[in-house]
C-alpha positions as CSV (number, residue, x, y, z in Angstrom):
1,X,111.4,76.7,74.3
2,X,110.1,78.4,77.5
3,X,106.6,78.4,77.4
4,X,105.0,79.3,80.4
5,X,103.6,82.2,81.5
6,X,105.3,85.7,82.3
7,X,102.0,87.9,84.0
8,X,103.5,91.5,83.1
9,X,101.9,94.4,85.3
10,X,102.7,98.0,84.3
11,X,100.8,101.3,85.6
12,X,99.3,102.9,83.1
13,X,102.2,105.3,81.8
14,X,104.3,102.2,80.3
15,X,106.2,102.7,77.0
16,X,103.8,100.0,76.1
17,X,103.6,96.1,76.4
18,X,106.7,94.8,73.5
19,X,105.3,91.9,73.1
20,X,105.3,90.9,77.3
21,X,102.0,90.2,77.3
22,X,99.2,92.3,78.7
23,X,98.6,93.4,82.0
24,X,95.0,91.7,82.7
25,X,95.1,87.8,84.2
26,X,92.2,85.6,85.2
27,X,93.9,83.1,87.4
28,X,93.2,80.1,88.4
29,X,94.7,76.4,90.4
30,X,94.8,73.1,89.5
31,X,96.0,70.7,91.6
32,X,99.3,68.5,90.8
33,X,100.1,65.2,91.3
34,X,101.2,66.1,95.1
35,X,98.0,67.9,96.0
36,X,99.4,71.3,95.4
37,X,97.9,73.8,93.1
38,X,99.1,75.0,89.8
39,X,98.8,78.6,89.3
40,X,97.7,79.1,85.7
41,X,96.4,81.9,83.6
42,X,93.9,82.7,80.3
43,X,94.2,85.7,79.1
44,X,90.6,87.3,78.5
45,X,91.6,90.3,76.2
46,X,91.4,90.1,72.6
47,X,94.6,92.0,71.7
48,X,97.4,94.7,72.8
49,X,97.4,98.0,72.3
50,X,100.9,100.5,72.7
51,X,102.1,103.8,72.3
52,X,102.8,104.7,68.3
53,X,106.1,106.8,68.3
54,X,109.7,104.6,68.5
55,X,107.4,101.9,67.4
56,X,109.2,100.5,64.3
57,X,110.5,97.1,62.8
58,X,114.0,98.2,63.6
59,X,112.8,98.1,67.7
60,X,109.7,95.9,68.2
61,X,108.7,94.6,64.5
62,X,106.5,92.1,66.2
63,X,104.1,95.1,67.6
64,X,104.4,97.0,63.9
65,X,103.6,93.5,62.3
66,X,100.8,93.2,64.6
67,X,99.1,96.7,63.4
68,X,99.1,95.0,59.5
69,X,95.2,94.5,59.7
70,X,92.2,95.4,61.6
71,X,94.0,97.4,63.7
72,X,92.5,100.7,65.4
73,X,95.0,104.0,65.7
74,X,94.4,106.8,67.6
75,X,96.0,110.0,67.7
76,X,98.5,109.3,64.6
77,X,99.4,111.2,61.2
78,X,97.9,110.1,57.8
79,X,100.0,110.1,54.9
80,X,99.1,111.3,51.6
81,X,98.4,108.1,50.6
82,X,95.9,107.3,53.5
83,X,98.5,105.4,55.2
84,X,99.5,105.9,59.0
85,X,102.9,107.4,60.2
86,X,104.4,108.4,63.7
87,X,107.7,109.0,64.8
88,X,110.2,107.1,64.9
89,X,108.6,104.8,62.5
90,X,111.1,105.3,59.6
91,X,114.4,106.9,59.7
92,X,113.1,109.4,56.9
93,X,110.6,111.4,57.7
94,X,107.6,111.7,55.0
95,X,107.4,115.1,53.2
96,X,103.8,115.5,53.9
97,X,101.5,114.5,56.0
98,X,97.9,115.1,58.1
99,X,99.1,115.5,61.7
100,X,97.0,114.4,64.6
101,X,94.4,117.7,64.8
102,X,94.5,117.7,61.0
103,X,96.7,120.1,59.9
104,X,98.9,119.9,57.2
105,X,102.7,119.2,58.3
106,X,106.2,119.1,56.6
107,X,109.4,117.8,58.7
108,X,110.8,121.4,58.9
109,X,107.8,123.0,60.9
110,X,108.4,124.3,64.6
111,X,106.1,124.3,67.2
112,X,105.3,128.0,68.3
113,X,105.1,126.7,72.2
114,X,108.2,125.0,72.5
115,X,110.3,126.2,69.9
116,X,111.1,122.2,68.7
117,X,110.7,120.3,65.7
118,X,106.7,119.9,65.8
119,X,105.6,116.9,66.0
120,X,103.2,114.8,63.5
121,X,101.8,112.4,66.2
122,X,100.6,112.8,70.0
123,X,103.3,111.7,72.3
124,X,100.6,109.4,73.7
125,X,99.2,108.6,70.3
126,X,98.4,104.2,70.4
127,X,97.5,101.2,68.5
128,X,95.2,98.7,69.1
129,X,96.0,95.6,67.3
130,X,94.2,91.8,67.6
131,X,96.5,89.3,69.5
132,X,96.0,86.5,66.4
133,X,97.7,89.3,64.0
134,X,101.1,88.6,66.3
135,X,103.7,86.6,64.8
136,X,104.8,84.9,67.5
137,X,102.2,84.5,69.7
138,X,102.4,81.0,71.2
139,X,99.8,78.4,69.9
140,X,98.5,78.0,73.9
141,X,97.0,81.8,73.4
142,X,93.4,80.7,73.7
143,X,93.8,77.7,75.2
144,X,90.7,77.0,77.7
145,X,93.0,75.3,80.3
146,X,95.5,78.4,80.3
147,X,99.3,77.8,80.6
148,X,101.4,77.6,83.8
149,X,102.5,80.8,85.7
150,X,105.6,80.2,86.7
151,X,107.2,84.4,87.0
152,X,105.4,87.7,87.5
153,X,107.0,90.4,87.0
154,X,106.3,93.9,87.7
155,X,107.7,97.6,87.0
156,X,107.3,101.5,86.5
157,X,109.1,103.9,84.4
158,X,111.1,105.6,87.1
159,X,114.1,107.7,86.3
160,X,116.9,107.2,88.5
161,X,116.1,105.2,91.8
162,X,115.2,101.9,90.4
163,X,117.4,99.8,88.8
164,X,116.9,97.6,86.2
165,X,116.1,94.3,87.9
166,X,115.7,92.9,91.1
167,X,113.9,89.4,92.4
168,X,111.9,89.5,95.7
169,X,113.0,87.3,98.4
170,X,109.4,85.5,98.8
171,X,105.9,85.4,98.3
172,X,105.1,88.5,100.1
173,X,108.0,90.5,99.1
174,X,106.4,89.7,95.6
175,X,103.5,90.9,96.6
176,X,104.4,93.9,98.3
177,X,105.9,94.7,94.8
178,X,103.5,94.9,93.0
179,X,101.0,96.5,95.6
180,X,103.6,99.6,96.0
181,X,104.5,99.6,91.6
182,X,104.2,103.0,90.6
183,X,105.2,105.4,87.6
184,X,106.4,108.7,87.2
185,X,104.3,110.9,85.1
186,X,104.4,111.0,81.5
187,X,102.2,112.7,79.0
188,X,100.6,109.1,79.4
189,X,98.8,110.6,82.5
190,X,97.4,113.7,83.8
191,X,99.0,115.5,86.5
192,X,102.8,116.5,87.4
193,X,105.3,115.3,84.7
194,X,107.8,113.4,87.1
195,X,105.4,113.2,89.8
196,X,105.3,109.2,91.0
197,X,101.4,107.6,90.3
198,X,100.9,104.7,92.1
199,X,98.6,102.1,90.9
200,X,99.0,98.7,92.8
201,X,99.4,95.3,90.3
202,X,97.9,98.2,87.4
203,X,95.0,97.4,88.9
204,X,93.6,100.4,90.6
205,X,90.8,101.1,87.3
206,X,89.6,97.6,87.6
207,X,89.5,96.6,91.3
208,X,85.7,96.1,92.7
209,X,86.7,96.3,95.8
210,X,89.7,97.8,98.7
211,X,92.8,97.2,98.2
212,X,93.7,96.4,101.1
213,X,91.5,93.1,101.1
214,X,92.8,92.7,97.3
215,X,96.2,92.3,98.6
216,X,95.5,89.8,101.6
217,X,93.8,87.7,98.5
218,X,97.4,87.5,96.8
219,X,98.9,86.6,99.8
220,X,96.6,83.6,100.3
221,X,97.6,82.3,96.8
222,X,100.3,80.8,98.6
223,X,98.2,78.2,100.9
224,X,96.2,77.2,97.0
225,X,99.3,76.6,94.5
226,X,103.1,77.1,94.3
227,X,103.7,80.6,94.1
228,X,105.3,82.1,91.1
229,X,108.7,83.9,91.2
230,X,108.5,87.5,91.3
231,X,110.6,90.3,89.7
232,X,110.7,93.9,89.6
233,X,111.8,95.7,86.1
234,X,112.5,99.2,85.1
235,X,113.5,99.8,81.7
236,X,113.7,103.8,82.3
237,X,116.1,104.8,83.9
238,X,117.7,107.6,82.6
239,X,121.1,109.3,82.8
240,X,121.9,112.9,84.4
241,X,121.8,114.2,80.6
242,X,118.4,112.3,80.4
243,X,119.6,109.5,78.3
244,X,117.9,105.9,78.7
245,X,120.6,103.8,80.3
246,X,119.5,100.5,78.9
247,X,118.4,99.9,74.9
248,X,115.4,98.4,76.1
249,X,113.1,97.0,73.3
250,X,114.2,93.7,72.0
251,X,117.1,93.3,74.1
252,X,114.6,93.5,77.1
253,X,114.4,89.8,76.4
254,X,118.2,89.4,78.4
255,X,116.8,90.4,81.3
256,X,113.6,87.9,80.7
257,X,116.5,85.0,79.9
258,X,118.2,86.3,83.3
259,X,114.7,85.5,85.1
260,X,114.3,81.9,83.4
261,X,117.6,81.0,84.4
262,X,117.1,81.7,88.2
263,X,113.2,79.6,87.6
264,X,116.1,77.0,86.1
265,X,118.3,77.3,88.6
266,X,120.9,78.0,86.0
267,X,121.8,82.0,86.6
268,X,123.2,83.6,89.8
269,X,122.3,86.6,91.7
270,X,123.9,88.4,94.5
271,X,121.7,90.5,97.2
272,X,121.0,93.4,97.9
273,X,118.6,96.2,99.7
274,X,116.2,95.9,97.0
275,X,116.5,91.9,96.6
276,X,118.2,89.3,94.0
277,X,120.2,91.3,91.8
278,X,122.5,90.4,88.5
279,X,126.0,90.7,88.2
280,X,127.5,91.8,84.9
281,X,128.4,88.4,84.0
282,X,124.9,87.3,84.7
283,X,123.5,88.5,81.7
284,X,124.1,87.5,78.0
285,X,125.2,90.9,76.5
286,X,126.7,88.7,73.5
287,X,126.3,91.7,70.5
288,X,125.1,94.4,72.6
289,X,128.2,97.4,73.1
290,X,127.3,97.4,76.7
291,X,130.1,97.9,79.0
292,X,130.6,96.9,83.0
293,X,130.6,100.4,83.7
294,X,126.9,100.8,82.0
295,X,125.9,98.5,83.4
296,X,126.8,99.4,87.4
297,X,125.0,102.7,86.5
298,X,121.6,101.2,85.3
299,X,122.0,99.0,88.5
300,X,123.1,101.1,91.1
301,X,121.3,101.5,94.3
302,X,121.6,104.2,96.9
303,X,121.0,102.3,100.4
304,X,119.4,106.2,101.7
305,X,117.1,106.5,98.3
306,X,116.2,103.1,99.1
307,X,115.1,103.2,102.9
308,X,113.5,106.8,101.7
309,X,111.3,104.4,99.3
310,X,110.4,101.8,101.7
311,X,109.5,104.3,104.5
312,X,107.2,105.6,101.9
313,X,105.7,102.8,101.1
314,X,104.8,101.9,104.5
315,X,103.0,105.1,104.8
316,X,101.2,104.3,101.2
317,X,100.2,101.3,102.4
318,X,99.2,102.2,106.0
319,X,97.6,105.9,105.4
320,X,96.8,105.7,101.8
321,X,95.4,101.6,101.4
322,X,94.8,101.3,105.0
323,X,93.4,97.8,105.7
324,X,96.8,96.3,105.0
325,X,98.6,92.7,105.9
326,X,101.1,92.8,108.5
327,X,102.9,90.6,106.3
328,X,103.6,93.4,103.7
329,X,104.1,96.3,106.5
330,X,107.1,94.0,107.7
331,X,108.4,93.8,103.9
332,X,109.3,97.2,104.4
333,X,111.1,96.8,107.9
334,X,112.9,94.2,106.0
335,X,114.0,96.2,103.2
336,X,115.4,99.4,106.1
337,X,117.0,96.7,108.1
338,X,119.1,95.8,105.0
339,X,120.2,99.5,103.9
340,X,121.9,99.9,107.2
């Protein structure tokens, strides 16, 4: 059983955390048997918290399980029986219920603004559930000497430039992933829907102090401890009819057995402009309907979007961050060179 650890970093904006993990690490080295350090991580938070609607024990029971007890909601519909509901939760809607403002709501009402079905629950409505409520959270959870980090992995909900999973090169492409991560804008955030928010290693809130010098630390884990693999997901992309390309949910775990196998040494990868990529046969689709074809689309990559990206990340970083580590500014050189 793999057991070490995954740190998952998504903007704020994320379709939640499914179970990855949460996006706050304390890190910390040990040193091996060679001298080297071992990256490890504790995690200091005391639970997860998600967005409510699609939520449901046909797509993540693990999160719904998780909400059983002492668990705060936000934003949600009551049902007549003081119970909680949202959509997507059950394939039948309830006849009745208390929607989010507190108005009484029936599955055949329309909302007067948009002329759709009205909804009982805030797009953006959330969960806040205790960790120890999770039924699979591994027994190391609170373990005072943490667990080894062995892949991080990174990613934004972007529509149609990104595909679903790449691997950096090295250490500071890894970095330089997750110091250029961004989102498009959801009702998650204020501002233009679409619009891309950046928020470097989901970070931005929390950091005391510029980025720029933030960065530079990440890059001098590498001269402390063996630097963990590092991946870039995006589980989001849509179709031109706006269609998610990839199920996502519980078959994200694929993609995580995909990253395991190249930490083993067991799964292949081709490259590409982005990085390490999958080929069709890479992945264990065993009972998913998920053709070749499918899958090309949710991987495809446009060597022009591509260059278009890294060019503006090099301005992000340079104009925007200032204060930033050759080393990453030549990530994106890198990254044009290849989309010639």
């Amino acid at each position: 059983m793999w057991q070490n650890e995954f740190r998952n970093a998504y903007p704020a904006g994320r379709n939640a955390e499914k179970g990855l993990g949460n996006h706050l690490r304390r890190r910390r080295h040990r040193l091996d048997q060679t001298g080297r350090g071992q990256l490890r991580a504790i995690n200091p938070e005391n639970g997860f918290f998600g967005v409510a609607p699609g939520t449901a024990m046909d797509t993540n029971p693990n999160a719904l399980l998780s909400c059983g007890k002492n668990t705060i909601f936000t934003n949600v519909a009551l049902t007549d029986d003081g119970d909680i509901w949202w959509e997507g939760m059950t394939k039948e809607k309830p006849s009745h219920l208390i929607d989010w403002q507190g108005n009484d709501w029936t599955p055949d009402m329309i909302d007067e603004k948009t002329g759709k079905t009205k909804l009982s629950s805030h797009p953006n409505s959330r969960f806040a559930a205790p960790a120890e409520n999770c039924p699979c959270i591994d027994p190391d959870w609170q373990s005072p000497a943490g667990v080894p980090v062995d892949v991080f992995v990174y990613g934004g909900r972007r529509m149609n430039d990104i595909p679903l999973v790449f691997q950096a090169h090295d250490w500071a492409h890894g970095v330089y992933l997750g110091a250029t991560v961004g989102s498009e804008q959801t009702a998650a955030a204020e501002g233009q829907v679409g619009a891309l928010r950046r928020d470097p290693f989901a970070m931005l809130p929390f950091c005391g102090y510029h980025m720029g010098d933030y960065f530079k630390h990440y890059l001098e884990m590498a001269k402390l401890a063996k630097t963990p693999a590092v991946f870039h997901v995006n589980w989001f992309r849509k179709t031109p009819e706006g269609k998610f390309m990839w199920p996502g949910y519980g078959d994200n775990t694929r993609v995580l057995a995909w990253m395991i196998g190249r930490i083993e040494g067991t799964a292949n990868a081709k490259d590409s402009a982005l990085g390490y990529i999958p080929s069709y046969e890479d992945l264990d689709l065993d009972g998913l309907d998920f053709s070749k074809e499918q899958f090309d689309a949710v991987m495809a990559i446009d060597p022009k979007r591509v260059k278009e990206l890294a060019e503006a990340n090099t301005d992000y970083l340079a104009n925007t961050i200032g204060h930033t580590a050759p080393e990453l500014l030549k990530v994106s050189e890198e990254i044009i060179a290849r989309c010639k």
